[in-house]
C-alpha positions as CSV (number, residue, x, y, z in Angstrom):
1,X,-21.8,-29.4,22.1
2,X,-20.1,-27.2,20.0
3,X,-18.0,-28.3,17.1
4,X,-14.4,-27.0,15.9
5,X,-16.9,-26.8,12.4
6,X,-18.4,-24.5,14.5
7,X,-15.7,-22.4,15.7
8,X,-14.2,-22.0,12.3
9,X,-17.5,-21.1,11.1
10,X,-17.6,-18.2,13.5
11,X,-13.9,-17.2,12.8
12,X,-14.3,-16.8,9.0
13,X,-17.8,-14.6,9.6
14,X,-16.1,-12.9,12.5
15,X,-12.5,-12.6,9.6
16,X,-14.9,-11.7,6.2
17,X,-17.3,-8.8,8.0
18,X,-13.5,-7.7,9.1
19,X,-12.5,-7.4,5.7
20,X,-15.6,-6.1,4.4
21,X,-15.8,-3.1,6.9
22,X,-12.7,-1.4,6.1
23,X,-14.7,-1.0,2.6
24,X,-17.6,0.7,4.7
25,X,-14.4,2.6,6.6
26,X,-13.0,4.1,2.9
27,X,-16.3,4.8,2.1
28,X,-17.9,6.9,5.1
29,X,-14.7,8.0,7.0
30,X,-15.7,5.8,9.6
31,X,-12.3,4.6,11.1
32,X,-11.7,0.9,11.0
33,X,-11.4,0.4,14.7
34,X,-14.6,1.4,15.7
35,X,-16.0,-0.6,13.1
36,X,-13.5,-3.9,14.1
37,X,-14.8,-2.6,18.0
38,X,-18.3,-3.1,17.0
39,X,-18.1,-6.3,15.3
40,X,-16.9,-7.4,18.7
41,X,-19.3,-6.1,20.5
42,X,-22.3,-7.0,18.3
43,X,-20.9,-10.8,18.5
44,X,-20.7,-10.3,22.2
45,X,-22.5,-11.8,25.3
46,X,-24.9,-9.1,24.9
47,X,-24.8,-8.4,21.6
48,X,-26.8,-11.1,18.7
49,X,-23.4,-13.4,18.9
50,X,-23.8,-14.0,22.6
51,X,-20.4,-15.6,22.5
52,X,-19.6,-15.8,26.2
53,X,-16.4,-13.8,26.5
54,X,-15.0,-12.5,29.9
55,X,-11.5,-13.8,29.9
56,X,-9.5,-11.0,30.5
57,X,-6.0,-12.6,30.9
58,X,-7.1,-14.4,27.7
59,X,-7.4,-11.4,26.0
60,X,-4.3,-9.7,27.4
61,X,-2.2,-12.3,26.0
62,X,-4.2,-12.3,22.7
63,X,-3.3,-8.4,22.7
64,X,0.1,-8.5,23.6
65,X,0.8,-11.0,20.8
66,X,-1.0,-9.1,18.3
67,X,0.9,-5.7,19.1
68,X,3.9,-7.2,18.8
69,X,3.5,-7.6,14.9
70,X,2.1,-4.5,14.6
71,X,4.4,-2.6,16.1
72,X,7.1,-4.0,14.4
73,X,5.2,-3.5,11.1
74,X,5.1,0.2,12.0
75,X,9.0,0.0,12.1
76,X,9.3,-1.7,9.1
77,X,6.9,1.5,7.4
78,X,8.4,4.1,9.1
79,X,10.7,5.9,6.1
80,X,14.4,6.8,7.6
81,X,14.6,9.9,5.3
82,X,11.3,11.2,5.9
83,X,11.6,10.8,10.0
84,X,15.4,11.9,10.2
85,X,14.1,15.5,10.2
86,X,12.2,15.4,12.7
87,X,13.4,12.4,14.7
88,X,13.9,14.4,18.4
89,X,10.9,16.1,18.4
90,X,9.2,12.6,18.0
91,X,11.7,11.7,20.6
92,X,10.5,14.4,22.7
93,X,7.0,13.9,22.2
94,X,7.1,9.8,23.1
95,X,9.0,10.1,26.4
96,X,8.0,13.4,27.7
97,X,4.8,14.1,25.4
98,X,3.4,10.7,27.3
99,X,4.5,11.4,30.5
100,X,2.8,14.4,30.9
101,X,-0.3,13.6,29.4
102,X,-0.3,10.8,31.6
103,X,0.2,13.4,35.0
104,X,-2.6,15.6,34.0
105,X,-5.2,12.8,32.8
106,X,-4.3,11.5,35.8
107,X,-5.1,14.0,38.2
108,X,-8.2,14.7,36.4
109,X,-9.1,10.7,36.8
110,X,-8.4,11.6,40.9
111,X,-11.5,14.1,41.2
112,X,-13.4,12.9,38.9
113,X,-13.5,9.2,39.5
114,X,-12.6,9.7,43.6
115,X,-9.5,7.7,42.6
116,X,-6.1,7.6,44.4
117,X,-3.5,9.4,42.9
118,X,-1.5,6.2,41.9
119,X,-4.8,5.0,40.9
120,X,-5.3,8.1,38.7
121,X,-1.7,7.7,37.2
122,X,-2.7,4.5,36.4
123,X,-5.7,5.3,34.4
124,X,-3.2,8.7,32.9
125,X,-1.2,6.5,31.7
126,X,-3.1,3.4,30.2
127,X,-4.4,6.3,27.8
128,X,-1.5,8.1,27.3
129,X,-0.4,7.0,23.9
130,X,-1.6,7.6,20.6
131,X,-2.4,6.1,17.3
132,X,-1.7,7.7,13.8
133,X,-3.1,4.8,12.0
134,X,-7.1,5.9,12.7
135,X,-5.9,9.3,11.4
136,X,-4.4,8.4,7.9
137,X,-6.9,5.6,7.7
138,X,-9.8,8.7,7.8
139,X,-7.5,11.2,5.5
140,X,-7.0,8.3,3.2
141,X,-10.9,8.1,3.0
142,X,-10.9,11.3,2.3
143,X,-8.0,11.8,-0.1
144,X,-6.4,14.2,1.5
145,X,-3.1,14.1,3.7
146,X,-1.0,15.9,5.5
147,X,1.8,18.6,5.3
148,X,5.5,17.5,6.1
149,X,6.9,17.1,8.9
150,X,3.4,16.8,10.3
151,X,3.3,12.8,8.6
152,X,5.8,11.6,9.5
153,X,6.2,13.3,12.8
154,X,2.8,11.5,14.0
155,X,4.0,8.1,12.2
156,X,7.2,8.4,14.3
157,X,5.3,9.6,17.4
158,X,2.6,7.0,17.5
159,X,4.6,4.3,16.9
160,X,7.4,5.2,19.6
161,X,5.5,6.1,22.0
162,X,3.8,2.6,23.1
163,X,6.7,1.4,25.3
164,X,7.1,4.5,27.6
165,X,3.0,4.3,28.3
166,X,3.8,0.0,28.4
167,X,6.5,1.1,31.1
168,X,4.0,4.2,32.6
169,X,1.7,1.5,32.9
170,X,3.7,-1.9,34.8
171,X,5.3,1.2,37.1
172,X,2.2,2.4,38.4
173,X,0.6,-1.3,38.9
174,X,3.7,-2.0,40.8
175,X,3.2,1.0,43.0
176,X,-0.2,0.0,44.2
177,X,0.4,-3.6,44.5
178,X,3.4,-3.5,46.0
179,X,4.1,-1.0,48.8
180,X,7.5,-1.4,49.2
181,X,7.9,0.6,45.9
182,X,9.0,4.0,45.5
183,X,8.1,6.5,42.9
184,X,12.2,7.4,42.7
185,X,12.4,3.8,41.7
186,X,10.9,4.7,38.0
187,X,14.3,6.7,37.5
188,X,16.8,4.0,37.0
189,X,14.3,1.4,36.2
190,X,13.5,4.3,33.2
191,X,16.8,4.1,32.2
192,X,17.5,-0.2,32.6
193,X,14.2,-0.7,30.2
194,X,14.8,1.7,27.9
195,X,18.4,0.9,27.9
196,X,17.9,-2.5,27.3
197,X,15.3,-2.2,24.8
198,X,17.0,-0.3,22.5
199,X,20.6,-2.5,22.8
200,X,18.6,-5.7,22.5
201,X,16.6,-3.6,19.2
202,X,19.9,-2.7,18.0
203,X,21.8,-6.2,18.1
204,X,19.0,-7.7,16.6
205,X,18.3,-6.2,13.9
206,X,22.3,-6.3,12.9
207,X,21.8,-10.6,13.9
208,X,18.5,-10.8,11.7
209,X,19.7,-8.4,8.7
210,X,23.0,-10.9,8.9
211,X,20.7,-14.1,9.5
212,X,18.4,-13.4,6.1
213,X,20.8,-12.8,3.8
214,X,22.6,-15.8,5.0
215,X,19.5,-17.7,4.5
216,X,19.4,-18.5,1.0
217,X,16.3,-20.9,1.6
218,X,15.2,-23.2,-1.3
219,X,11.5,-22.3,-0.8
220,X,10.3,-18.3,-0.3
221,X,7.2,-19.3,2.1
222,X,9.9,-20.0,4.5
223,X,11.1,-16.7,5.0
224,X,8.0,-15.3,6.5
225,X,8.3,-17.9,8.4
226,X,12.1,-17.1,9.7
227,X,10.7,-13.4,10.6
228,X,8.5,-14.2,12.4
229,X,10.6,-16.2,15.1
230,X,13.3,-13.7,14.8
231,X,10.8,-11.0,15.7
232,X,8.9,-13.6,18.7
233,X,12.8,-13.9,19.8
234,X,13.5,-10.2,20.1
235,X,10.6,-9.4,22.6
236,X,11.3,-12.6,24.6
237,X,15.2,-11.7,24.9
238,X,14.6,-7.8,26.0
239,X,11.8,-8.9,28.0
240,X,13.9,-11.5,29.3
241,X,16.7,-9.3,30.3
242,X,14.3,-6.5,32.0
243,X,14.2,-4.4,29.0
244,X,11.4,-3.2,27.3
245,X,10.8,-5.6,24.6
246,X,8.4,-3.4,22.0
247,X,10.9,-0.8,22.4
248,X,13.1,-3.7,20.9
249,X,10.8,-5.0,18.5
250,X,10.3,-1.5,17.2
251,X,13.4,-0.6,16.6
252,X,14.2,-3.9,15.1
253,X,11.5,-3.1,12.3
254,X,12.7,0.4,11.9
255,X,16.1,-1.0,10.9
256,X,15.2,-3.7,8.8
257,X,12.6,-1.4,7.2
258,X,16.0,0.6,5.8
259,X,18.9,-2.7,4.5
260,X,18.6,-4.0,1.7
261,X,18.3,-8.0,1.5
262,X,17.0,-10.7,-0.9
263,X,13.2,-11.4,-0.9
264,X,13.1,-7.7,1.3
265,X,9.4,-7.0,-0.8
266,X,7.8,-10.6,-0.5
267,X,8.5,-10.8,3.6
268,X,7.2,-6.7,3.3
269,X,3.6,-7.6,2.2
270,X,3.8,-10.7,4.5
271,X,3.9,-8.6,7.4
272,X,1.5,-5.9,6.3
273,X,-1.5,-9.2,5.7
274,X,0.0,-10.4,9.5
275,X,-0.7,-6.8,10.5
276,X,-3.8,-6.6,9.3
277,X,-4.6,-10.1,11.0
278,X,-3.2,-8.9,14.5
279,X,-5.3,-6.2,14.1
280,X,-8.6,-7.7,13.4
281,X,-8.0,-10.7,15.9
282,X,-6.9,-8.1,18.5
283,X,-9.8,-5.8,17.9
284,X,-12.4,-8.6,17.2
285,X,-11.1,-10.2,21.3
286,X,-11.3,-6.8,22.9
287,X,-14.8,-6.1,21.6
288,X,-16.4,-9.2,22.6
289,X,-14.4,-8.6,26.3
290,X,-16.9,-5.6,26.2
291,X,-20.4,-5.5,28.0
292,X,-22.0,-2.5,26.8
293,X,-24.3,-2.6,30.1
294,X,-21.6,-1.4,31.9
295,X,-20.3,1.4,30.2
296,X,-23.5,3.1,30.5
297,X,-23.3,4.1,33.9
298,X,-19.8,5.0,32.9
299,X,-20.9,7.5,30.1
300,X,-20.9,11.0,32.6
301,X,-17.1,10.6,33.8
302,X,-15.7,8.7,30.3
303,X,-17.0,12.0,28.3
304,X,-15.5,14.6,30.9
305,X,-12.3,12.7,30.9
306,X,-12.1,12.1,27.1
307,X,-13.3,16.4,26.8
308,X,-9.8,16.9,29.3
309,X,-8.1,14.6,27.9
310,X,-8.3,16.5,24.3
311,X,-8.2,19.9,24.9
312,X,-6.7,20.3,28.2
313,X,-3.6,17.1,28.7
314,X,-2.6,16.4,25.0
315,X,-2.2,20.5,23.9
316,X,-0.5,21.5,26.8
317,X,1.6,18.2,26.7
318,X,2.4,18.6,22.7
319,X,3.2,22.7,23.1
320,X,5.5,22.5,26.3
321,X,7.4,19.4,24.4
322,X,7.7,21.5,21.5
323,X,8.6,24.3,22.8
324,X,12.0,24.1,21.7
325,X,11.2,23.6,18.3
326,X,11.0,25.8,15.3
327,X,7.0,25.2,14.5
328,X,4.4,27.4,14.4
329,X,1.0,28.0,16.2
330,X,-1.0,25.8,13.6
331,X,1.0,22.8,13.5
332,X,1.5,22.2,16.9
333,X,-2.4,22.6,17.3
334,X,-3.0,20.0,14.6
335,X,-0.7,17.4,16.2
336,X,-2.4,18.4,19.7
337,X,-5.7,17.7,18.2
338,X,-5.2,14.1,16.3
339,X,-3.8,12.3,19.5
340,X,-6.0,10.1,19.2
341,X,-6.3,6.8,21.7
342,X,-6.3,3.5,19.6
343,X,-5.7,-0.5,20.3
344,X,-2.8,-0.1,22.7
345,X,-4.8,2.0,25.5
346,X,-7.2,-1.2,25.1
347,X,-4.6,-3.7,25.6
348,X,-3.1,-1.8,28.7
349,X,-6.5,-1.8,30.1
350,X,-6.4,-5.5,30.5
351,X,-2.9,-5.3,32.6
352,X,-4.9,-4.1,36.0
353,X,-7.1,-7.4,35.8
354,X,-4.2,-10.1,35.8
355,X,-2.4,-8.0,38.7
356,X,-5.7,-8.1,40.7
357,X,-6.1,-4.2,40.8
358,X,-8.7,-2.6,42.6
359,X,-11.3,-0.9,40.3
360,X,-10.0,-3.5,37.1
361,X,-13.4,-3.3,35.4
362,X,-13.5,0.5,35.8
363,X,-10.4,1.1,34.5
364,X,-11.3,-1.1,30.9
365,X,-14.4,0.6,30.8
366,X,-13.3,3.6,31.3
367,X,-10.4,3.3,28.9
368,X,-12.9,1.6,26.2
369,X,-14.8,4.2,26.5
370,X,-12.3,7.2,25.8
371,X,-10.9,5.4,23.0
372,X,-14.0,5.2,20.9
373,X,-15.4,9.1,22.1
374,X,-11.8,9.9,21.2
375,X,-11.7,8.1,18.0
376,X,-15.3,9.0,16.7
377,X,-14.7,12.9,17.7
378,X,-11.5,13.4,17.1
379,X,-10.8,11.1,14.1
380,X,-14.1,11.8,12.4
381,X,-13.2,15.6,12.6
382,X,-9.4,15.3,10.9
383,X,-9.9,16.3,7.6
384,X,-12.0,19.4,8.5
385,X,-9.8,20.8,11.2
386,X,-6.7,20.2,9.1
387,X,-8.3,22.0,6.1
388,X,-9.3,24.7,8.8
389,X,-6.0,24.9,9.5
390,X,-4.5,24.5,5.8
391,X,-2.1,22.2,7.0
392,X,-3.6,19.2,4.6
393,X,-2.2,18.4,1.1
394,X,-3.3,16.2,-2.1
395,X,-3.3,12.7,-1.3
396,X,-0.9,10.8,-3.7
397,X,-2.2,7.4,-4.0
398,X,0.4,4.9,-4.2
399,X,0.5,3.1,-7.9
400,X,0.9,-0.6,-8.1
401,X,3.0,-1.5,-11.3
402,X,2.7,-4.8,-13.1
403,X,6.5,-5.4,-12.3
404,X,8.9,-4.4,-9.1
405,X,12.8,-4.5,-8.6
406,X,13.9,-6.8,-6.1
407,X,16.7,-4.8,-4.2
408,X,20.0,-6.4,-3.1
409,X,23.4,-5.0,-2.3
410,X,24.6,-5.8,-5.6
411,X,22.6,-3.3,-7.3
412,X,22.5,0.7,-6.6
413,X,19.6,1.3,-7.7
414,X,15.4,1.4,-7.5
415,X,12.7,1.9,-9.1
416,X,11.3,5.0,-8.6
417,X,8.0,6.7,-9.9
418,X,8.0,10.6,-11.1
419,X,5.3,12.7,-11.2
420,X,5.6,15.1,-14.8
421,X,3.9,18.5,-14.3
422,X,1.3,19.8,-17.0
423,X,3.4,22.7,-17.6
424,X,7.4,20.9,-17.2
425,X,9.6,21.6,-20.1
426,X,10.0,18.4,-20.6
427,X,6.3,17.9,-21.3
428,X,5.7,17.6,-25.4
429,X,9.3,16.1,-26.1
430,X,10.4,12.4,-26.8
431,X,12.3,10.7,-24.1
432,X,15.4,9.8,-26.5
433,X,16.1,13.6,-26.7
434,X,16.3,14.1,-23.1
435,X,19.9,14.4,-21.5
436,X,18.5,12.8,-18.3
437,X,17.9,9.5,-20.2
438,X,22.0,8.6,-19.5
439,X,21.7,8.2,-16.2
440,X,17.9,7.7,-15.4
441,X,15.8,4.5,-17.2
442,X,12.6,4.8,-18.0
443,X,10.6,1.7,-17.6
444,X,7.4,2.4,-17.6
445,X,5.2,5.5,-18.2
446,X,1.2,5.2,-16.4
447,X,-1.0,7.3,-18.1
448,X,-4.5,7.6,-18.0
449,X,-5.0,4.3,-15.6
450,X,-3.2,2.6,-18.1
451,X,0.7,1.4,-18.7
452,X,2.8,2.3,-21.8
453,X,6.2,0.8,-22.3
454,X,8.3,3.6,-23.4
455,X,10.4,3.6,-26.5
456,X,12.9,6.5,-27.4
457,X,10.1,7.6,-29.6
458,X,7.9,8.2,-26.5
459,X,6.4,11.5,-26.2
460,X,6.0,12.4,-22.6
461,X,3.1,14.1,-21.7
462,X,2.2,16.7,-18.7
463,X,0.5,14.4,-16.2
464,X,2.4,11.1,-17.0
465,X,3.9,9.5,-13.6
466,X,7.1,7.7,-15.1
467,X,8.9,4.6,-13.6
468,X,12.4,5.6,-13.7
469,X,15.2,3.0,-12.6
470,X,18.1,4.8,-10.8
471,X,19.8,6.0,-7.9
472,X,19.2,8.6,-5.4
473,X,21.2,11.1,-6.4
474,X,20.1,10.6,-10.1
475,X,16.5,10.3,-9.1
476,X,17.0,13.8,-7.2
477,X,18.5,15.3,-10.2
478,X,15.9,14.0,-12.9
479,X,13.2,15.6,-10.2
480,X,15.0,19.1,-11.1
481,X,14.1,19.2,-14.0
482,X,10.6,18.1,-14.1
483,X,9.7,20.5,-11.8
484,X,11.2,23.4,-14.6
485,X,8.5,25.4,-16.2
486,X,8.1,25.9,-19.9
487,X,8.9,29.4,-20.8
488,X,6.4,31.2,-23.2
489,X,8.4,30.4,-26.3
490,X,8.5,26.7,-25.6
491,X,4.7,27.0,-25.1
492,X,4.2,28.0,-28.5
493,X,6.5,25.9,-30.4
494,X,5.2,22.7,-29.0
């Protein structure tokens, strides 16, 4: 008989290997989702768990609820200045990008797999979206990055472009279950979900932004709490209404991500630990749902369609979408090559199962299957094709300061922190004789993994990173002139 000891046993080994393999992740390259894939897997019915696992409505559900925090926590990350640039493009690439890839992997699915063509759309468009998080993940590991606008372009992309494969995907199920359906009918339905989606996205974040600061709860914990209903309620209205609720829930992160409101950093890091959470539940689920028996016999055709799928449906998709665009030959063959297929293809892979779709277990195991070829070649390969193309750049790893501001409307201001070139002019000279000290506040100064609290006395040295309290426009003018080079005379007198 087995015990809820047992179970919660199980859960913290299945929670603490988790944790401990995005270590082995950083430290290797190896992106976390094959490694959260394998724990799965190894726990699996025939793996040394043998946890008897074949519930695939179960694990739909499981799925579904964890990508619903996740997307909205790539909302909430997505930075407004950095993705205004190129917000159509990402636009283009999410709508159109996915559709098309979806076409062509789908007609490739038809001969290879002796499919139907609405079954080959099917399968097209289960794997039609993308996931940037594998790729920084590996970068990260390596500590390098990427070029703008090739960073946030793929941040915008990946995370927009789960409700038009979510919508690719009902469409097609409803075209081979139901007969009555017509392809035509995608066109206003299109329109109705995405419509919705982004009305219900729009009203709620205005209705959440307006519910939070209204708030004013006597104990923080609860404010979590309050998000995450607010965020369970905007995917249950759109859905509700016929729209495409992660659409909503997307957009509801990406403008909350940008107001200001009190407690705006505690419910922040809330959300990225819930992330993290969905993440390893929803990978953990889908891995034991996996019986590597059957994706042997799978291997020939999941390789050929993973092969088309990356050199053949994602270029051709990514240059005719960007077509338009002013960006060269290299970029557009980087962002062609790290497409790569993550949790969502996973999750859609379930969908065929609970509508009773012929083929249901081909489908996961074929989608399974791509994702992890796709995420082992493509991902593991990143960092060399983008220094190939010279298209990466210094990774700047993110500081964490012994203090933080806690932004409200009342203030116009943030902490910001300013990296001082070796050779700025400003390097050598004490922080009291700098004009920029009326308008910009130096609060800190990190140098040399260690904190100094500034004085007017300070010297600053080349190198320093300074926490500087200030506004935008301030922050952009103190930037200037760091960035001004010490002319040969100023060399020699300091």
């Amino acid at each position: 008989m087995i015990t809820i000891e047992s179970i919660l046993l199980l859960v913290a080994v299945l929670l603490f290997l988790s944790v401990i393999s995005s270590k082995i992740s950083d430290r290797f390259a190896i992106p976390v989702l094959l490694l959260f894939l394998g724990i799965g897997i190894l726990f699996g019915s025939e793996g040394i768990g043998g946890i008897p696992f074949d519930n695939p409505p179960l694990a739909k559900s499981i799925g579904l609820v964890a990508l619903i925090f996740i997307i909205f926590s790539g909302g909430l990350d997505t930075g407004w200045p950095d993705t205004k640039p190129i917000f159509w493009q990402g636009i283009v690439l999410s709508t159109f990008g996915v559709l098309l890839t979806a076409i062509i992997t789908g007609f490739f699915a038809v001969y290879i797999l002796d499919f139907s063509v609405w079954e080959g759309m099917l399968l097209g468009s289960i794997v039609s979206s993308t996931d940037a998080a594998v790729v920084f993940s590996v970068l990260r590991s390596k500590r390098i990055s990427l070029k703008k606008p090739l960073k946030p372009l793929l941040e915008f992309e990946s995370g927009s472009n789960d409700p038009m494969a979510l919508f690719l995907t009902i469409g097609f199920i409803s075209l081979l279950t139901y007969k009555a359906t017509s392809i035509l009918s995608f066109i206003p339905r299109f329109f109705m979900d995405m419509g919705i989606g982004a009305l219900v996205g729009y009203l709620m974040t205005k209705v959440i932004i307006f519910i939070v600061k209204r708030l004013k709860l006597d104990y923080e914990g609860l404010y979590p709490v309050a998000m995450i209903s607010l965020v369970l309620f905007t995917y249950c209205i759109a859905v509700l209404l016929r729209g495409n609720g992660i659409l909503a829930v997307y957009l509801t992160g990406l403008g909350f991500g940008q107001a200001e409101f009190p407690n705006k950093n505690y419910i922040t890091k809330f959300n990225d630990g819930l992330s993290w959470i969905c993440q390893i539940v929803m990978f953990v689920t889908l891995g034991l749902l996996v019986f590597p028996s059957h994706l042997v016999p799978l291997a020939g055709p999941g390789l050929l369609i993973t092969f088309l799928l990356m050199v053949v449906a994602r270029p051709v998709s990514v240059f005719l979408c960007l077509q338009p665009f002013k960006m060269n030959i290299r970029e557009k063959t980087l962002i062609s090559w790290v497409g790569l297929r993550g949790s969502v293809p996973i999750i859609l892979a379930t969908f065929p199962f609970t509508a009773n779709i012929a083929h249901a277990e081909i489908y996961f195991n074929i989608v399974f299957f791509v994702v992890i070829a796709s995420v082992f070649i493509q991902g593991t390969s990143i960092p060399f094709v983008s220094k190939i193309l010279k298209l990466d750049a210094p990774y700047v790893e993110k500081k964490n300061y012994p203090l933080e501001l806690v932004k409200t409307e009342e203030i116009d201001a943030d902490l910001v922190d300013v990296f001082v070139p070796n050779n700025s002019e400003v390097a050598g000279r004490k922080i009291g004789e700098l004009d920029f000290c009326q308008q910009c506040l130096v609060v800190l100064i990190s140098r040399d993994n260690r904190f100094i609290v500034p004085s007017p006395a300070t010297i600053i040295e080349g190198g320093d990173t300074l926490l500087v309290l200030s506004t935008d426009k301030d922050i952009r003018l103190l930037q200037d002139v760091l960035v001004k080079i010490k002319t040969p005379t100023q060399t020699k007198e300091t």
